[in-house]
N, C-alpha and C positions, 0 to 999 in steps of 0.2 A: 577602485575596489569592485569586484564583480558584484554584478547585482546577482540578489537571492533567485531561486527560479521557484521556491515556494517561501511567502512569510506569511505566518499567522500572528495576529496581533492581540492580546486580550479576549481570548474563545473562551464561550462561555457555551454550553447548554445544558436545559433543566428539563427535567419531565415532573411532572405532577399531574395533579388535578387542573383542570381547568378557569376555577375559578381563582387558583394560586398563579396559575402559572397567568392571569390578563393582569396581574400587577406586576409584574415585573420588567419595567421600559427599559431600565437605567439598572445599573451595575451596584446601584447604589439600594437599589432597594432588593438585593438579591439574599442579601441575612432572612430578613424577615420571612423570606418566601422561605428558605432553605428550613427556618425554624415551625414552619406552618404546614410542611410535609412533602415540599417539593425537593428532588433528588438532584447533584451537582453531578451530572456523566462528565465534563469537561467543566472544569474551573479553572480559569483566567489562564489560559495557556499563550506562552508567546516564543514562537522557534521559528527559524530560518533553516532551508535546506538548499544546498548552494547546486549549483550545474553540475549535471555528470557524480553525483555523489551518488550513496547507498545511506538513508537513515535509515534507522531501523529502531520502531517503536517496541518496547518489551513489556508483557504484563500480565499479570494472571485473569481470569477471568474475569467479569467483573470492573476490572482498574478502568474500561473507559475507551482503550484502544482503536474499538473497532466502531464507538461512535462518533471517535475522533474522525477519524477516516474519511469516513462515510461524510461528515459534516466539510467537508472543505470537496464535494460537490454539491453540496446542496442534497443529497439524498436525503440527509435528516438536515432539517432547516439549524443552524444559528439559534441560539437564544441573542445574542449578542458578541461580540469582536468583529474584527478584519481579517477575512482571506483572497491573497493575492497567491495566483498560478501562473507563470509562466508572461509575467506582467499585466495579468485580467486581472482586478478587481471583482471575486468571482461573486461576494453577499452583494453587489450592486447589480446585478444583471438582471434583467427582466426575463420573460418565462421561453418565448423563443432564443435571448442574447444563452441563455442557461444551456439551451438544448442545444445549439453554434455549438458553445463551449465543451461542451459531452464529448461530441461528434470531430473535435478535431484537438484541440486541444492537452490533452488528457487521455489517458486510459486505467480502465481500473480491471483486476485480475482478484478474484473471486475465489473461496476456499472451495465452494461445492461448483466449480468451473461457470455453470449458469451458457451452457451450452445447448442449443437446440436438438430435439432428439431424430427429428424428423429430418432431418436434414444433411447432406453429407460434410465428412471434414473441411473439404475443400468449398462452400458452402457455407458452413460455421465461422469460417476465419476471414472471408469476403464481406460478412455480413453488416458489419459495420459502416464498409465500403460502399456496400449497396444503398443503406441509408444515406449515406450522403451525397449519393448521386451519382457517383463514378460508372463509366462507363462499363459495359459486362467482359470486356475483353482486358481492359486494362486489371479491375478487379481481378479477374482470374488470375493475370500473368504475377499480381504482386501479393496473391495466394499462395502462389504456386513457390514463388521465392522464397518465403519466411517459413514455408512447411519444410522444406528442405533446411533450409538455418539449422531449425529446431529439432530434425532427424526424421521427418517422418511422411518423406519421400516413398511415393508408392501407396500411401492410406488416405490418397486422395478422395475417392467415392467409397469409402466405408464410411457407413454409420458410427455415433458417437459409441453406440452397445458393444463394440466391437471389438473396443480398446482399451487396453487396460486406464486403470487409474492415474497412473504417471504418462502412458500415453493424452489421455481426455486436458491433462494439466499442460501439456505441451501444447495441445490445440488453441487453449486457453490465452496463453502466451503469444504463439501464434499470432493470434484475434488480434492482440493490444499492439505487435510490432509494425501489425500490416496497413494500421491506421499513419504512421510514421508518428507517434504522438511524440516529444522529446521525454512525458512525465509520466510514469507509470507508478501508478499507485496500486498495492498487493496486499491484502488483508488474509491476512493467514494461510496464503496459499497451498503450504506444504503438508499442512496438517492434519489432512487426512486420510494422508500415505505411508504407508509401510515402512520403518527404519531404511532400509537401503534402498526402496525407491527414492524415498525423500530426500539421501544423500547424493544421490543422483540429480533431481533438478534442482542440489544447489548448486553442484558441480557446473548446470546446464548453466544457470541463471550468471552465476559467476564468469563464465566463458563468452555469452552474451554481452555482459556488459562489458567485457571487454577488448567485444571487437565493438559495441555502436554507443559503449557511455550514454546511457539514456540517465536521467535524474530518477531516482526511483526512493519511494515513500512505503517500506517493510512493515508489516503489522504480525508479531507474531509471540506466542504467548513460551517461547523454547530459548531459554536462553542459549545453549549451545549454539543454536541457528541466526540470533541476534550478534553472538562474538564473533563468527563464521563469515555470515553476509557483509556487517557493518563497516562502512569508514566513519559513521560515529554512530552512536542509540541514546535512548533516549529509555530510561525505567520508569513505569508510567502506576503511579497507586490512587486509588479514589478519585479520576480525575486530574489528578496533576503530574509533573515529571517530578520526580523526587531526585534523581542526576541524569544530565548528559555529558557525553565526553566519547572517547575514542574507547574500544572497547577493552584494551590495554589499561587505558586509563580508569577507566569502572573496575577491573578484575583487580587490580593495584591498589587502589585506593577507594575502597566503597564509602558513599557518602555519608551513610547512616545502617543501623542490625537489620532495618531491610533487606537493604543491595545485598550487605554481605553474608544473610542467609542464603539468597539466592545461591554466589558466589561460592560459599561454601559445601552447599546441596550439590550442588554440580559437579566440582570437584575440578573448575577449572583451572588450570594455570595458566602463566600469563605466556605468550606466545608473541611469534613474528607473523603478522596478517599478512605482512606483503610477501614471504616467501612463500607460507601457505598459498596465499594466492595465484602468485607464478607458479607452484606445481600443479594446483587443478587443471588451468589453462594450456598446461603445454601440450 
């Protein structure tokens, strides 16, 4: 059986007060807290996301999503469970094994890009590269690669101001491929683009993965874009997944008058993903 390339095991995190949140060691004592004012962002979550797959988390504001995300690098610490990346046990790592782990392991892609301004494309998308030591020539040439992948050959020394919005998202992209990370993790990336731009890099993202199957971990709050991208999702409310399945399998049979207000608001029907798919691609 292939092993997972992400599993989370029993993820828990709480925000509160401070003096709520130094009781809480143990899983066991996490009612109390919860009844004392402290807030469940993630409660007891446990999924696997296999090699080369598209999950895709869905959720309205709110439900937890995007500190789910965040929390399987450590950006927001854990209150409690297990995450394992790409076979790293990553809640064990100590503060340099974390920053390893960032750096090569892993990438993550950003709704508002998180691109430097001062600096040019070709620049922006090395830069990771650079932190890690890599050579100035090498960096470049495997800049210079993935800008071209992603279409945007020739905007090598423009400024990030320069470009449009779906352009700066492509840069972004960029950034995460040039690392060669296998695991790209995407927190809302599309979302603050334009109807037909946005159509546009999922077309991009979809074509992508189809020529290098990277494992990628979707945060987005559109369901359309969840049916669209997913080989499975995952409906995410208060902190927990309420169903996961194939996206076929959610539009079909909704678990509960959640899913299927979603479901219904939309107005999707149930569709063939994989011929969808082959026509973006060709």
């Amino acid at each position: 059986m292939t092993t997972p390339a992400i599993r989370v095991s029993h993820l828990w995190k709480l925000f509160g007060p401070e003096r709520i949140l130094r009781t809480c060691d143990r899983p066991e004592t996490f009612p109390e807290a919860l009844k004392a004012g402290a807030v469940a962002a993630v409660r007891d979550l446990s999924f696997t996301v296999a090699p080369g797959e598209i999950f895709v988390v869905m959720g309205l504001s709110g439900s937890g999503k995007s500190t789910l995300i965040r929390s399987l690098l450590r950006l927001i610490e854990p209150t409690w469970g297990r995450v394992e990346v790409g076979g790293v046990d990553v809640t064990a790592l100590d503060g340099p094994g974390l920053t390893h782990f960032r750096r090569t392991k892993v990438a993550m892609i950003f709704q508002h890009y998180g691109l430097l301004p001062h600096k040019t494309v070709l620049e922006n998308v090395a830069f990771g590269l650079k932190l890690r030591g890599v050579p100035p020539a090498e960096r470049r040439a495997k800049a210079l690669e993935v800008l071209a992948r992603v279409g945007l050959k020739g905007w090598e020394e423009k400024l990030p101001s320069a470009l449009s919005g779906g352009m700066q998202q492509r840069v972004g992209i960029a950034r995460a491929l040039a690392t060669d990370a296998d695991i790209l993790l995407m927190d809302e990336p599309f979302s603050g683009l334009d109807p037909l731009i946005r159509t546009d890099m999922q077309n991009e993202l979809l074509r992508l993965q189809a020529e290098m199957r990277k494992t990628i971990l979707f945060v987005t709050h559109d369901l359309r874009e969840a049916v669209r991208l997913g080989d499975r999702m995952a409906v995410m409310r208060s902190g927990s997944f309420v169903q996961v399945g194939t996206p076929d399998e959610i539009l079909a049979h909704p678990a509960n008058e959640y899913v299927a207000r979603f479901v219904h608001a939309q107005d999707l029907p149930g569709r063939k993903k994989q011929t969808q798919r082959e026509k973006v691609v060709s």
